[in-house]
N, C-alpha and C positions, 0 to 999 in steps of 0.2 A: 258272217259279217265280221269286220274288225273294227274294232273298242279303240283310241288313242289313250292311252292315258299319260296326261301332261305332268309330269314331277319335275321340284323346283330343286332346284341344287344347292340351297342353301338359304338360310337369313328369309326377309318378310318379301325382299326384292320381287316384284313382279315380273320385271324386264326381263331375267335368265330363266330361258324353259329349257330343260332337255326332254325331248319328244320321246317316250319308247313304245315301241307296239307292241300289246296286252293279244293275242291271237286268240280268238273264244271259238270262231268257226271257221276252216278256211274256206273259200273257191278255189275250184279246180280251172286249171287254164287246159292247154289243147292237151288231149296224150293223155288225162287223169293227174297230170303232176301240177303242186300246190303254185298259184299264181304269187310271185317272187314281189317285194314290196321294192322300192325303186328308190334310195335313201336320196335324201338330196347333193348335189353335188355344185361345187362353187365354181369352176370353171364352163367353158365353151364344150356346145356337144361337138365341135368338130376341134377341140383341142387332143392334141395326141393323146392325153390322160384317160379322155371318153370315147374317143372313137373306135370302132371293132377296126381292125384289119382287116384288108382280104383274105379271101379264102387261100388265097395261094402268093406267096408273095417272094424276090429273088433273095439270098441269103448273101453275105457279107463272104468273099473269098475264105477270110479265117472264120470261117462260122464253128467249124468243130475243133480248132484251138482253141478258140475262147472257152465250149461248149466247158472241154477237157480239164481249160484250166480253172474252171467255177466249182467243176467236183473236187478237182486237184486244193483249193484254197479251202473247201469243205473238210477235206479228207484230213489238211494240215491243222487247220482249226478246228478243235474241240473235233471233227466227226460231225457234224451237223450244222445244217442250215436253223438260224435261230428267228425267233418270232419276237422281235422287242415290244414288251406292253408298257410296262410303268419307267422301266430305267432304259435312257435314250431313244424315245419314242414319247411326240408331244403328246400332253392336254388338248383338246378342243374345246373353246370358250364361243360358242356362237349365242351371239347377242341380241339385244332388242334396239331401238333405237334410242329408245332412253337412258341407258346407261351413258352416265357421263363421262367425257374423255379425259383423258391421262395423260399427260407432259412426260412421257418416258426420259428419264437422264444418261448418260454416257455413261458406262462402269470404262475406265480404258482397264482390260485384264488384260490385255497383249502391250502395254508400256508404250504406247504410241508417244509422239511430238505432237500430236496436232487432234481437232477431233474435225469429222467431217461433217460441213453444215445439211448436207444431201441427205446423211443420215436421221440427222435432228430434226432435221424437217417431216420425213417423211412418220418418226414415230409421236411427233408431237401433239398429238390430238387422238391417242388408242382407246378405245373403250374397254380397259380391261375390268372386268366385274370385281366385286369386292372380297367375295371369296376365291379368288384364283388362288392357283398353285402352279408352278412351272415343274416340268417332268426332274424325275430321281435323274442319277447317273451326273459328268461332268459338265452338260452339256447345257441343263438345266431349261429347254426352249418349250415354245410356248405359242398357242396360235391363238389368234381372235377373228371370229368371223363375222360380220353383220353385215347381213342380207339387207337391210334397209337402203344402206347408204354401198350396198354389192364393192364393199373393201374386204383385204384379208390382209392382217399381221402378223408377222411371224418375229419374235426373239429368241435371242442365243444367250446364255447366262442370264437369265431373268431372276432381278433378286428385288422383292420389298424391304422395303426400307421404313425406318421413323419416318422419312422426308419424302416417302413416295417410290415410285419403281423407278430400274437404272436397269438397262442392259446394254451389253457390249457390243453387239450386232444384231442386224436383222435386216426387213423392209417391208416394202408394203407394195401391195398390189390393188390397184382402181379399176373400175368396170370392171370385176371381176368374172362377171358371167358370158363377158366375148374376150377371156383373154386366156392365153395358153395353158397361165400356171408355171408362169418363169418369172422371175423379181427382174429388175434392169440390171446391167452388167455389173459386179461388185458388190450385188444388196442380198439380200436372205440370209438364212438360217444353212443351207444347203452348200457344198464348198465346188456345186454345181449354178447355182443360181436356182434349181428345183422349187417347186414349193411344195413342204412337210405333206401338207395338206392333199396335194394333188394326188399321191400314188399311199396316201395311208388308207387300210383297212377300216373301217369303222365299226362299231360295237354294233348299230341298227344293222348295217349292213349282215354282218359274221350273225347275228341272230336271224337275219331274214331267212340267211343261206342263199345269198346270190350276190356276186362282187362283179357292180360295172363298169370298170375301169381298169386300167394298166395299172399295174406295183410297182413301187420302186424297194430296191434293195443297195446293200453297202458290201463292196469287199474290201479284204484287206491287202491286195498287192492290186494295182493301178498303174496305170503310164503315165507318166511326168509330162508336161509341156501339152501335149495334145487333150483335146475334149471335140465330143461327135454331138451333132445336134441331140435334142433343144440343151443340153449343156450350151454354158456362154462362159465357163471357167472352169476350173481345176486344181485340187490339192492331191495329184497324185506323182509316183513318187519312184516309179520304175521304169527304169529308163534301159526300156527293150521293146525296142517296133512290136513284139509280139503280146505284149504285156495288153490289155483291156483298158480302152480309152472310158473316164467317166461318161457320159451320157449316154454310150450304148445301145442300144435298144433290142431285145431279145422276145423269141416268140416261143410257146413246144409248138412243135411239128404237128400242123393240121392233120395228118394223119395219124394220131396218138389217138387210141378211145382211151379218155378220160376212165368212163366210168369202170372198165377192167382192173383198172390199178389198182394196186394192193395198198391204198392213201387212208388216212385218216378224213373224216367229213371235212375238216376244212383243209385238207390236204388235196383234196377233189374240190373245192371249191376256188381254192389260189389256182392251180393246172386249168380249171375251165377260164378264169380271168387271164392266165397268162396265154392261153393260148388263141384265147380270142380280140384282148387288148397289148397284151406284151407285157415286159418290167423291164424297167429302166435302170441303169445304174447312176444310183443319185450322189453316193459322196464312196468316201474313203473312211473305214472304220477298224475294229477291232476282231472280227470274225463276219461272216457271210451271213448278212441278217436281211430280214423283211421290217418292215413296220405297221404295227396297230396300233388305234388310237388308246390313248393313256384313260388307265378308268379313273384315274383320280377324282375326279371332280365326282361322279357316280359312288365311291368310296366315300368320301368326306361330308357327301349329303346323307350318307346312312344307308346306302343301300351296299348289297353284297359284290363282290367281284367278279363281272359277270363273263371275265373270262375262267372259273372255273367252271361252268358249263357249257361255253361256249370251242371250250378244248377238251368236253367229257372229261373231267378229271386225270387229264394227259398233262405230261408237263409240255411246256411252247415247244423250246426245242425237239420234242417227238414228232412234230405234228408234219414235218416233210420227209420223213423216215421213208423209205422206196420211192421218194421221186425221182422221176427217170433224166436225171441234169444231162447227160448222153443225148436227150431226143432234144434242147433248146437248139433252136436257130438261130443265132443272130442277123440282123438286120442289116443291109448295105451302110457304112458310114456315112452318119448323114441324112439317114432316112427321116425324110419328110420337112427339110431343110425348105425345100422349094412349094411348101404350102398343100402338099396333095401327099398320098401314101398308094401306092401303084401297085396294081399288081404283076405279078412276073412269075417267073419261072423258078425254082430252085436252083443252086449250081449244082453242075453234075454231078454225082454221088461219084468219090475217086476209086469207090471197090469195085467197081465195075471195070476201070481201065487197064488196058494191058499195059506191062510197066514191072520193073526190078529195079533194086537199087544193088550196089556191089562195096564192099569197102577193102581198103588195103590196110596193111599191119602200120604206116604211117596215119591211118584214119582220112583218107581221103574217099569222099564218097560221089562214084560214079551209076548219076540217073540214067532210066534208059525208059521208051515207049511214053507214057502218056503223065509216069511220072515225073513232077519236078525236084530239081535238087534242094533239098533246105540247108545244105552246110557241110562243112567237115573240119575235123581239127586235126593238128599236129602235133601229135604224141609221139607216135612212132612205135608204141605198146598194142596197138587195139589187137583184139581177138577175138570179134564178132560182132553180130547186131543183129536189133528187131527192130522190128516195127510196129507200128499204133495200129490201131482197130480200123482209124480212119483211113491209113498210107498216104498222112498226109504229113509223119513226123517218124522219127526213128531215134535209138539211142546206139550209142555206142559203149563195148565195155573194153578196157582195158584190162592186162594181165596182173596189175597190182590195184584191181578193185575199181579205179576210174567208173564212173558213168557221166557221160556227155550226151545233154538231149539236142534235138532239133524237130524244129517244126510248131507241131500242137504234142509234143511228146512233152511230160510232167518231170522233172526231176524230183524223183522219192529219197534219194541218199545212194549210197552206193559204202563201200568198203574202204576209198581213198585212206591213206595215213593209218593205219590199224593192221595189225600183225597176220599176215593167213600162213597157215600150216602149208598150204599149196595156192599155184598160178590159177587167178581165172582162165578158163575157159571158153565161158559161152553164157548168152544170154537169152533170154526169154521174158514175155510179157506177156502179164494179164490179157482175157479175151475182151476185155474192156477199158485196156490201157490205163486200168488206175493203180494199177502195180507191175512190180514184174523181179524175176529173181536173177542170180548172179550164180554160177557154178565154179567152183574151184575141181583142177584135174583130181583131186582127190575125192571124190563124191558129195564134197560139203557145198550146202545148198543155203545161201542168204538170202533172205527175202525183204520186197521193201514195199511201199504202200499197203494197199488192202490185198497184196497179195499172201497167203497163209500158208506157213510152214507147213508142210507132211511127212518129212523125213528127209534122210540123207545117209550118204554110205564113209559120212567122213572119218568115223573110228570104224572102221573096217576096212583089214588089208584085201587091197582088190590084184587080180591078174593083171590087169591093164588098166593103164590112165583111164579117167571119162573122159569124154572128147565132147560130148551134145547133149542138148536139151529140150525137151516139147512139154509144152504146158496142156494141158486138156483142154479140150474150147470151151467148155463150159465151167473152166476156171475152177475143178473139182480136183485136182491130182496134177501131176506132171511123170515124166519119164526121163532117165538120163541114159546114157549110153558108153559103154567102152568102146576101145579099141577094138579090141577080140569081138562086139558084137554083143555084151552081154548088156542085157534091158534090165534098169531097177526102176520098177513105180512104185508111187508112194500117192495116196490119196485114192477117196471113194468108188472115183471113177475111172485113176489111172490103171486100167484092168491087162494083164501080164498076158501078153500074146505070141511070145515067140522071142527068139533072138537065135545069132547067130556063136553062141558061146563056144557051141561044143561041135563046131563046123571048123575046118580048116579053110584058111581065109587067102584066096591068093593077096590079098594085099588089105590093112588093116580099115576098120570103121572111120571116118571120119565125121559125121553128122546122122539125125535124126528127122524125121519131119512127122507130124499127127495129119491124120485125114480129119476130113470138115467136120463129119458125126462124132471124131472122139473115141469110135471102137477101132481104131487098127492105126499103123505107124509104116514108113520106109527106113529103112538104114542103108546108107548111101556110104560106099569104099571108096578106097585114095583112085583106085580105077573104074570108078563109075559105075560099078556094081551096083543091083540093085537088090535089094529083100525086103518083101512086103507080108506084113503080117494083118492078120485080123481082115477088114474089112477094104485093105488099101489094094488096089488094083495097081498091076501090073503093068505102065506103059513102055516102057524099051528104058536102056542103057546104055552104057559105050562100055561094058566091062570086054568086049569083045574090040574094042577099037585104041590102037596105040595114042595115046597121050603127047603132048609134049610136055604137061605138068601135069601134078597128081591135083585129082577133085579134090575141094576145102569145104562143098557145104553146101546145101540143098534147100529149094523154099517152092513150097505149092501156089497153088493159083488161087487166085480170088472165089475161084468157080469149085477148088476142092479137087478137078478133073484133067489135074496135070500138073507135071513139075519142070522148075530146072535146075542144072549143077553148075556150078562155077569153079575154075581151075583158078589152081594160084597164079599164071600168066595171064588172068579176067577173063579165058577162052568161056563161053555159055553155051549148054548144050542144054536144051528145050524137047520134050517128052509131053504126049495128052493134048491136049487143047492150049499148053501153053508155047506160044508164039516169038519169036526171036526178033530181039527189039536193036541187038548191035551187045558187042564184047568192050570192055575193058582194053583203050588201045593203049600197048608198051606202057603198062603199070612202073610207078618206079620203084615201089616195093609190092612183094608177094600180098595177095588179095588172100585175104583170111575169110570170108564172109558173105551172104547175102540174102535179102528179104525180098518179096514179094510187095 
């Protein structure tokens, strides 16, 4: 059986109950697992906030740029997605019907000319209880719920006063229980129009261990001017088509099991909401947070903070530590605009298609097969490129350190402006495109994101320049390469399989490439030589076949079961299972480079 037990939050007041479940025995629902308590929720069951998604639903063209750029904004800030409890994250005041209403006044903190009476009006009669508190942090807001009269109040700067409370913004929401969970266009707390309330965690809920509803969360770089349904505005501030519109809306990938993750309880408890309700991006803030409801009020009536057992004695910020941000989907722009939430197909996963991209030493980049182009710039320095996990973005490196991204590709920093002993060379990235490192011909290796240093051959005089780079797929080591052939790895897994150091070389190394597993590598000559070490098969070459230019550089297939080379006049020559998609016509500078 379960017990309710009704505790008061303060003072002799009847009217404010906070409800919390005392659990003395549970039932078991189907399966043996504990039957999940069902908190109440203020809005519509068919508002986006409550409704499950389909099982399968089509993804937004940039779904794994955005994906990318959530880890990328993670990665920049602090390294972790955060869990706001008391500082910028409301209070919840849900009410009786007796508590008497409140004439909120205007604080102007933003130095207005005028006040608006739409605003005055709508807070002029709040029931805010006597012992309120508005949340820590700048932001200072604050909800009032009552179910009676089915309104919800939200304020922004909420401060008591001798003469009563004043807040600087906010609004209000009627019929609450048939309405979305969006304020009218210009009102709320949200710089989306959102409501707090809608996508917060709640303390019954995170102790139940079951969350029925979509999250809303805050990044910190956003697009300026646009907002994607149910957003009705925006304070954001980046003005790059590829930048993440507020209102968003993102799923994990129905096919994630949940319960394998290596998450915290409530780190498995957010992944199960998110991927069966979604999270929405509701404003623009200070780092990549979530929100839970503020314990204050539970605090000030004397009880303990019940988010330290609710995060096992974990700090918040731990509590999404190996979440898989790689598997989010974003949602078509838009989605659910026209009152229904559809299901559909995914878009086509791009690792699958056949497709090269090629770059020239002025940084012009030529798509080929199923890939499309995201860009190219003009330097006139470039010296190679990768590509993203997804090959749906690439970077380019230049010879004095440059990195220029495109697509869903992050920009981690790069060398630009700062002194190198030697010219880069060549570049490489993480197997998860959240980093990637920079090579100078001298063997010195920079690294940038979560990608981690293992060594380098830069105080050490070498026989020949390095010329190439492979990162190990599973992000454990990498390998660089000379001229002559000779292999230095560095890291756990980058395991020393051969080279052609101590071979006489009709014609010098030019590139490197890793097979799919990680245990074996190709090194690929100015004439299309091929040498395959470890576990990397042999499919043909042109070291036998006259050239009009020398090869510049080699990239494998999606599939691991085949390569091709690119000459510096963009001629491709195609080995294995990988398919010849068209050359580089009449390059107008020599083709340095190219990716898969």
């Amino acid at each position: 059986m379960t017990r309710l037990k009704l505790l008061r939050t303060g003072g002799p007041r009847p009217d404010l109950l906070l409800i919390t479940v005392v659990i003395l025995a549970t039932s078991l629902g189907a399966g043996g697992e504990p039957a999940a308590a069902s908190p109440s929720r203020p809005y519509a069951a068919t508002s986006f906030w409550n409704a499950p998604l389909p099982v399968s639903t089509a993804t937004d063209p940039k779904s794994r740029l955005y994906a990318a750029d959530i880890a990328g904004q993670i990665q920049a800030y602090y390294g972790n997605a955060a869990i706001n409890t008391t500082n910028y994250s409301a209070p919840v005041y849900e009410v009786g019907a007796t508590v008497p209403p409140t004439a909120v006044k205007f604080l102007n903190c933003q130095n207005k000319t005028w006040v608006d009476p739409a605003f005055l009006a709508q807070v002029s009669a709040v029931p805010i209880p006597a012992n309120a508190v508005p949340a820590g942090g700048n932001d200072n807001e604050m909800v009032i719920w009552q179910p009676s009269t089915d309104t919800v109040w939200e304020l922004w700067k909420a401060q008591k006063r001798d003469d009563g409370w004043y807040a600087c913004w906010g609004g209000r929401i009627q019929n609450a229980s048939s309405s979305q969970g969006v304020f009218a266009k210009n009102y709320g707390v949200a710089a989306t129009g959102l409501s707090l309330l809608g996508g917060m965690m709640r303390i019954d809920e995170l102790q139940a261990g079951q969350i029925n509803h979509a999250l809303d969360f805050s990044l910190v770089r956003t697009r300026s001017s646009v907002y994607s349904w149910p957003a009705n505005r925006t304070d954001g501030w980046i003005n790059d088509t590829d930048a993440i519109p507020e209102g968003q809306r993102f799923r994990l990938d129905p096919t994630v099991n949940v319960d394998s993750l290596n998450l915290t309880p409530v780190g498995k408890m957010m992944a199960t909401a998110i991927q069966k309700y979604g999270m929405v991006l509701r404003d623009k803030g200070g780092s990549v947070a979530f929100y839970a409801e503020n314990p204050t009020p539970q605090i000030n009536a004397g009880q303990a903070n019940p988010y330290s057992s609710i995060f096992g004695g974990k700090p918040s910020y731990s509590q999404l530590a190996n979440f898989p941000w790689e598997r989010l989907q974003a949602l078509p722009f838009d989605y659910g605009k026209d009152g229904t939430q559809p299901a559909g197909i995914p878009n086509l996963d791009v690792s699958t298609m056949n497709g090269y991209r090629a770059v020239a030493s002025t940084g012009s980049v030529s798509s080929f097969g199923q890939l499309a182009d995201k860009g190219s710039v003009g330097t006139g320095s470039v010296v190679n490129m990768a590509g993203t996990s997804s090959r749906q973005g690439y970077w380019l490196a230049t010879s004095d350190g440059q990195v220029h991204r495109f697509g869903d590709a992050t920009n981690f920093g790069s060398m630009a402006g700062r002194r190198l002993n030697a010219p880069i060379v060549g570049i490489a990235s993480r197997p998860n495109s959240n980093g990637y490192y920079l090579l100078g011909r001298d063997g010195g290796v920079f690294s940038f994101g979560e990608a981690p240093f293992f060594g380098s051959t830069g105080s050490m005089k070498l026989n020949q320049p390095v010329v190439g780079m492979a990162a190990v797929p599973n992000g454990q080591g990498y390998w660089f390469v000379a001229a002559d052939g000779g292999v230095f790895s560095y890291g756990p897994e980058a395991h020393f399989l051969g080279s052609t150091g101590g071979l006489r070389l009709n014609q010098p190394i030019v590139g490197m490439a890793p097979t799919k597993s990680g245990q074996g590598y190709w090194l690929v000559a100015a004439d299309g030589g091929i040498f395959a070490f470890g576990d990397a098969p042999f499919y043909g070459s042109t070291g036998a076949i006259h050239l009009n230019k020398p090869i510049v550089g080699m990239a494998v297939t999606a599939t691991g079961n085949g390569y091709r080379f690119v000459a510096s006049d963009g001629g491709i020559f195609s080995f294995g299972d990988a398919t010849f998609e068209g050359s580089v016509a009449s390059p107008s500078a020599p083709v340095v480079g190219m990716t898969s």
